[in-house]
Structures are given as C-alpha cells and as structure tokens.
C-alpha positions in Angstrom: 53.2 -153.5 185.2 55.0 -156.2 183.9 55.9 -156.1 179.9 54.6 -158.6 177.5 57.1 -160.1 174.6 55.7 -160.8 171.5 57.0 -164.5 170.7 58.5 -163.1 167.4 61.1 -161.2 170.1 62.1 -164.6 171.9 62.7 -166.4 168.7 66.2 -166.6 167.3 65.4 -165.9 163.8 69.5 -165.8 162.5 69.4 -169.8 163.5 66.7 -170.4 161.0 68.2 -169.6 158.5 69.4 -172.3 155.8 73.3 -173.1 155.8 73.7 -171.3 153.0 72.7 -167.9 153.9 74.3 -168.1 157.1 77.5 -168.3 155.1 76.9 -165.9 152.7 76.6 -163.3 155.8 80.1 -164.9 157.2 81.6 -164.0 153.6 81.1 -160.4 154.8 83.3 -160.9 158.5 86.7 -160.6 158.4 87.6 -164.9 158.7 88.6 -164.2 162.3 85.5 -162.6 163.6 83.5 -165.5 161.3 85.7 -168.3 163.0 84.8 -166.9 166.0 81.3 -167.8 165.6 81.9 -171.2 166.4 81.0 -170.8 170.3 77.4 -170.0 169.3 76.3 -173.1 169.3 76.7 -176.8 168.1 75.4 -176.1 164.6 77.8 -172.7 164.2 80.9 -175.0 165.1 81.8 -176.3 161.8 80.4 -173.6 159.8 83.2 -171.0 159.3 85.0 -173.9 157.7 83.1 -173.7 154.4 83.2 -170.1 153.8 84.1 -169.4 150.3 85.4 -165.9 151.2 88.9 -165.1 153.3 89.8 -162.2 154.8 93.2 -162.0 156.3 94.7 -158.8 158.1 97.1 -158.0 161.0 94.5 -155.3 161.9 92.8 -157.9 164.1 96.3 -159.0 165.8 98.1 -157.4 167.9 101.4 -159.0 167.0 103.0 -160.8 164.2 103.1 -164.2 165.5 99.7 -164.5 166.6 98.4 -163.9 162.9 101.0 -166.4 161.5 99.6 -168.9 163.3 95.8 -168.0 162.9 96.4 -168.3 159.1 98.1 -171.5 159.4 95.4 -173.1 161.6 92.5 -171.3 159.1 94.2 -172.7 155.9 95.2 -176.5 157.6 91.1 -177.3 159.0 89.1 -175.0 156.6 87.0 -177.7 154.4 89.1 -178.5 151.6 86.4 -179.7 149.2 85.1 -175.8 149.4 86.6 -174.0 146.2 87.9 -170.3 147.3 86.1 -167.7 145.5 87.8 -164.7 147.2 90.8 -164.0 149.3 92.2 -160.5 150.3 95.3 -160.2 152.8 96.4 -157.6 154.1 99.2 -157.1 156.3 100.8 -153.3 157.6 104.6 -154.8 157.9 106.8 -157.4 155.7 105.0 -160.7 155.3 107.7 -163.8 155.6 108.0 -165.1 151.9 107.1 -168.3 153.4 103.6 -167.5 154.6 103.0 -165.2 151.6 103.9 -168.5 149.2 101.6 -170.9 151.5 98.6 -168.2 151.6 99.1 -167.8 147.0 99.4 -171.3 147.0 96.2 -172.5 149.0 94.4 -169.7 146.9 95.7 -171.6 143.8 94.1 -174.7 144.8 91.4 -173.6 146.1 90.3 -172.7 142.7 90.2 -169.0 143.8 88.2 -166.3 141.7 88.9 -163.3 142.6 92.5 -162.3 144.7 93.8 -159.2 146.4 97.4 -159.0 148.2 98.6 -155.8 149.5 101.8 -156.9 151.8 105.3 -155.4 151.2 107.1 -158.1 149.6 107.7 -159.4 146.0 106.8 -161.9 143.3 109.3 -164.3 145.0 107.2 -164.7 147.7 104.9 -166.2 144.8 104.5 -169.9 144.4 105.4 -170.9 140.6 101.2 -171.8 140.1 100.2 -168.7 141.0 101.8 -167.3 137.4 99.5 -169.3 135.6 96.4 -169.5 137.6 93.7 -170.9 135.1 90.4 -169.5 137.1 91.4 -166.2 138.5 89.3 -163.4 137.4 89.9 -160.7 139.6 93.5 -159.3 141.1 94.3 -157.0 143.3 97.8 -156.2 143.8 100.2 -154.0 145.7 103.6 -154.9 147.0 105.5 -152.4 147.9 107.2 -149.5 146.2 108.7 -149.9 142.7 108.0 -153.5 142.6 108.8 -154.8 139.2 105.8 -156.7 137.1 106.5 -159.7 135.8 106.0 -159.9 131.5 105.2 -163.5 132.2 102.5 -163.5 134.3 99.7 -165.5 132.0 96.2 -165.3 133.5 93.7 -166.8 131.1 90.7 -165.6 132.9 91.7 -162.7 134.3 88.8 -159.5 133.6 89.5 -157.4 136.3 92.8 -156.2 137.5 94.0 -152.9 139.7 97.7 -152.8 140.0 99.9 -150.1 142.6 103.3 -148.6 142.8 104.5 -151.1 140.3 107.0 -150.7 137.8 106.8 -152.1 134.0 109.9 -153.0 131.7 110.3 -154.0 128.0 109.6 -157.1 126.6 111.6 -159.0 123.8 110.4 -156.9 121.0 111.4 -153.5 122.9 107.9 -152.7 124.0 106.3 -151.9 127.0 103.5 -153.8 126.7 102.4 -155.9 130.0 99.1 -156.8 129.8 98.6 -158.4 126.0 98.4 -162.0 127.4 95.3 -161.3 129.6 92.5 -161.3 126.2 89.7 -161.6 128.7 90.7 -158.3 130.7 87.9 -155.9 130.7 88.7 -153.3 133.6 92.1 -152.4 134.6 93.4 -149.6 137.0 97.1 -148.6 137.3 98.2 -146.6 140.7 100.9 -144.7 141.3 103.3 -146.9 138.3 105.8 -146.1 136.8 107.6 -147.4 133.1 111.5 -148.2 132.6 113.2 -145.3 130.7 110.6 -143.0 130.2 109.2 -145.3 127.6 105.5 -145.2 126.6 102.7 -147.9 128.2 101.5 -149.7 125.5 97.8 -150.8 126.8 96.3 -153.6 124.4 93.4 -155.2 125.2 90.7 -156.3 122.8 88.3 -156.5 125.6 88.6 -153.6 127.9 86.3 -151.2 128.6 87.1 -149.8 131.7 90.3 -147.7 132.4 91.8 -145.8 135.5 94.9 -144.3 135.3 95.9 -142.8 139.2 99.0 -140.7 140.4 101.1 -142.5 137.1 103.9 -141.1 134.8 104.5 -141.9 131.4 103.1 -141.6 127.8 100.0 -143.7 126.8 99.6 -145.7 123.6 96.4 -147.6 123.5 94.8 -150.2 121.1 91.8 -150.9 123.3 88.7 -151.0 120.5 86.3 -151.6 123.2 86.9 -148.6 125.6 84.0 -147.2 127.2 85.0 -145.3 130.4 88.7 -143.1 130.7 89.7 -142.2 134.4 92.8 -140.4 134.8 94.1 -138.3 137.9 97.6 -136.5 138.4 100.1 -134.2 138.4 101.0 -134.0 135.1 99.7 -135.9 131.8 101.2 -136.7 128.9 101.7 -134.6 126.1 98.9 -136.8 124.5 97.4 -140.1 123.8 99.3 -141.5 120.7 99.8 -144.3 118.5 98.7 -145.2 115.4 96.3 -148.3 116.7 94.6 -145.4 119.1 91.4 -146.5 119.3 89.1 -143.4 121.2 85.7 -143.2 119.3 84.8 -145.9 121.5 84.8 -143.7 124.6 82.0 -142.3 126.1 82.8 -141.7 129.8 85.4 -139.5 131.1 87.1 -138.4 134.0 89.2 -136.1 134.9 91.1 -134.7 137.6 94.5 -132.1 137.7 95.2 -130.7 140.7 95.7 -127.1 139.9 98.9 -126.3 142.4 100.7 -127.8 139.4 99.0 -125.1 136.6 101.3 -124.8 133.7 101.1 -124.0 129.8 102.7 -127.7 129.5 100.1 -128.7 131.3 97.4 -127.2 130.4 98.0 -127.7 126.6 98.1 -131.2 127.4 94.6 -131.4 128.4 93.4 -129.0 125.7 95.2 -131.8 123.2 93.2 -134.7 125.1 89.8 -133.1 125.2 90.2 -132.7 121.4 90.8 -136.6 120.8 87.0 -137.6 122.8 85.2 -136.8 119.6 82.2 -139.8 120.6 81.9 -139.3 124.4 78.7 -138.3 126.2 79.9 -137.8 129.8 82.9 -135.8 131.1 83.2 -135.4 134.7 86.2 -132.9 135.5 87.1 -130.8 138.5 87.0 -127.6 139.4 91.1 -128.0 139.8 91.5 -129.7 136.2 88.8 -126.6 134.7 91.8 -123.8 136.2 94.8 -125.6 134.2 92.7 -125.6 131.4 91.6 -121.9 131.7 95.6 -121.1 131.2 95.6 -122.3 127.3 96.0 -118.7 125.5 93.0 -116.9 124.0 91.0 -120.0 125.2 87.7 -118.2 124.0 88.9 -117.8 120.8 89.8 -122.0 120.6 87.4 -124.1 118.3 87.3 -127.6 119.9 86.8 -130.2 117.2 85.1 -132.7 119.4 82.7 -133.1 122.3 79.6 -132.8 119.5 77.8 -136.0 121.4 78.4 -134.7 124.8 74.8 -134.8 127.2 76.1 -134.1 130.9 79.2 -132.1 131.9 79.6 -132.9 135.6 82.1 -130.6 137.9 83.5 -131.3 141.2 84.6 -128.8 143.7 85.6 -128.3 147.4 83.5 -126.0 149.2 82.1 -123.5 147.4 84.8 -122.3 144.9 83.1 -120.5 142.0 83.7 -122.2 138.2 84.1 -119.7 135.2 81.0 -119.5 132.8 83.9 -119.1 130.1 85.3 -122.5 131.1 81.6 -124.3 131.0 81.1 -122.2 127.7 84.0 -123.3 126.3 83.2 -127.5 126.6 79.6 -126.8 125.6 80.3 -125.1 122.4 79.3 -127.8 120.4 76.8 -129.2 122.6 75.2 -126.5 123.8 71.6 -128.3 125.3 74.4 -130.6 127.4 72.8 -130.7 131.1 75.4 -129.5 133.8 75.8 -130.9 137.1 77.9 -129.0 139.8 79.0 -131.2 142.6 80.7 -130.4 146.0 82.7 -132.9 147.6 84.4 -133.0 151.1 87.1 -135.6 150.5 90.3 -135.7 148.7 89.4 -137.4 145.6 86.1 -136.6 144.1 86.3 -138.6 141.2 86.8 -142.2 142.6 86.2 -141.6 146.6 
C-alpha cells in the first residue's frame, strides 16, 4: 500500500519564514555553522551576513590557520551597516595579538552590546577604542592567569560584567578600587582573582544588585546601597565584610558555599561573623559542606544570632544523600522559626551556580 503525505509534510515551512526570524535562529549557530547555510539556496546566500550575533571558536577548526582565516573573511564581507549586538570568542591556545586587536576592534565599530573573550593573551592585544567603548553593556572576560586589570578601563554603559583569574592593583589614592567608573554596573562576578598585597577589594557601585564572588582571596569592603543577591564560593572567606560605607540591609538573597575539606575555627568563625551581618535577607541557600564548617563554632547551640529575623526559605544543597544536622537547621531558624526549608541534592560540582 503506498503512503499518503499530507501537503503540510512536503512544504518547507523554515523558508517561510520572514528575514528576520530566520536570523534570529542563526544568532543561536556558532557563525561557522550559520555561514554555512549559504548552500541552501539563493535566498540563504547572503543571509549570514547580517547576523547581529558572532560566535568565534577554534572548537570548529582543526588547526590554527584555518580559523585565522575564517575570522578574517567573516569580519571583511559580513554587512557592515549591521550594528554587532554580541560577540563571544573563544580560542583553547594563544590568540596572535594581531587577530585579537582586529576581532576588539571590529566589535568596537560595530557598535557591539554585549562582548565575551576568553583567549590567553593580554590587554595589549586590545585596540586603544576598546577602553572606552561608549555602548558596551555586557563583558565577559578571561585572559589568562594573573592577568592584570587595567584602572582605566571607562565603560559608560557597562551593567553587566564577569571577570576571571585577574589580578587588581591600587589606584592613585592607594585603593583598590577597580570598578567605581562603571555607575551603570548592576551585576558583577569575580572568578578565581586575586588583589595586590593582600589589600582589601573595595566594591563601589551605586547600582549593583547582583554579586558573585567564585574561588577569590582577599578582604571585602563594599558601598553597594543597592545589593540584592550575595554569592560567594571558596576555600576560605574573609575574616568579615568591613568598612564603614558597608551597605548590607539591602540584601535579601544569599548564597553560600565552603567546601568542608578545609573545616577550621578560622573558618568557621568567619561565617558565623557573616551570617550575623544579613540582618534584612529572606533567602539563604547554603550547602551541606558550608553547614559542617559552621557546625565547628564552639557551643554553637548556645550562640544567639542577631540577624536572619526576615528569613522565609532556607535552601540546602547536598551530594547524594549525606544527612544535615537538625541542630545546624535549628540554629539559622531561631529567629524565624515558620521559615520553609528546602533540601536539595545535586550531582554536579557546584550546586549553587551549575
């Protein structure tokens, strides 16, 4: 018996589509796969060119040269009326400074929005425009290991920045205080950093309200008036979070996670000291790990925390199925004692950010 097709089956609905829906489903290829779409047909020829979204990686090449030489030919015939509104390259080896510099540069030009560069190279390999980029509101860097961060990087529109394995330095004044030029900044995540000569990181920001602090050493002074949501994950913490323009009533979210091979009564009095200073939040998501270096504080039971009065969901990860002491829960609820608490397993490495 021979099959019937509906017509709906023969059609070709993807062609139908308008122009710009096609290229909003090219933004999501990687720009080699979506230049590649040009042998389709006569109408997919051209259309790569005025994608507003580039996505650059050596993970699609099997050598070096090859990719040098796609990235030259994707930058030279791309339409050049087309503003950029994302780029993100990535490359597993050095980058030659002179392709790094041409890729910043076009970005620059290009009006881009939102940038990510994770190549192992440094702010040499940037072209002098790129330091005062007047529409970029997103960056993504990471550059290698102990790269050093410019103080006079000036990115008027900048909201959203996520920074790794840099390294900040003093200013004129003595301070270490990197990001007080970017007023517009409103979520900013700092990986695996480090700060010149064990001096504090002064985090001012009128605007921020989101802050993640990953795998970093040194002591925190913020001035952040708008802070809604505190991440932090490590080794060790800080003693505290200090300075006089400390501004923590604002704070309603936080995360935390210690990993409890490094249990110690440094530690752990540490976090005791933090947990005291949330006195407004209404979420605290800790794990199981961070819960054990906390258990070590002395005569914990006897401890009267002065804060955590507003808190409405306690959330706590584990691996597996790793009990969690009803003295530790206890303990964080004793001032909210109706708080709802949410026990969650996880399977990966990192349960707080994935």
């Amino acid at each position: 018996m021979k099959r019937k097709y509906n017509d709906d089956v023969k059609q070709d609905r993807l062609s139908d589509l308008p122009d710009s829906v096609v290229l909003h489903i090219l933004s999501f290829f990687n720009t080699k796969e979506a230049a590649q779409t040009c042998i389709l047909s006569k109408r997919w020829k051209n259309l790569w060119k005025f994608v507003t979204t580039l996505k650059l990686s050596t993970r699609h090449f099997e050598t070096i040269h090859p990719f040098t030489k796609f990235v030259s030919h994707v930058l030279s015939h791309r339409d050049d009326s087309t503003a950029l509104q994302a780029l993100d390259s990535h490359r597993a080896s050095i980058v030659e400074a002179y392709l790094l510099k041409k890729i910043v540069k076009y970005a620059v030009s290009h009006s881009v929005q939102q940038l990510q560069i994770s190549v192992d190279a440094d702010f040499q390999c940037f072209p002098p425009c790129f330091f005062s980029c007047n529409t970029l509101t997103s960056l993504k860097l990471s550059l290698g290991f102990n790269t050093l961060f410019p103080n006079f990087l000036n990115l008027p529109a900048l909201t959203s920045l996520s920074l790794r394995s840099f390294v900040f330095h003093n200013s004129d004044d003595g301070r270490v205080e990197p990001f007080s030029k970017f007023k517009m900044l409103n979520s900013l995540i700092i990986d695996s950093c480090m700060v010149c000569d064990a001096q504090n990181l002064c985090i001012s920001s009128p605007k921020l309200v989101s802050l993640t602090i990953l795998q970093s050493y040194f002591g925190i002074e913020l001035s952040v008036p708008s802070l809604h949501t505190f991440t932090f994950t490590g080794c060790t913490i800080p003693n505290k979070i200090y300075g006089s323009k400390s501004n923590l009533s604002t704070i309603k979210h936080v995360n935390i996670d210690l990993p409890s091979v490094w249990e110690s009564a440094k530690t752990s009095s540490a976090l005791l000291s933090w947990l005291s200073e949330f006195a407004g939040i209404e979420s605290l998501t800790v794990s199981l790990d961070a819960l054990k270096v906390l258990s070590l504080v002395p005569e914990l039971s006897k401890v009267e925390l002065p804060s955590l009065h507003n808190l409405k969901l306690l959330k706590v990860g584990r691996f597996g199925r790793s009990s969690i002491p009803g003295r530790i829960v206890d303990f964080l609820l004793q001032n909210s004692p109706s708080a709802k608490v949410n026990v969650i397993t996880y399977s990966g490495h990192n349960f707080l950010w994935g």
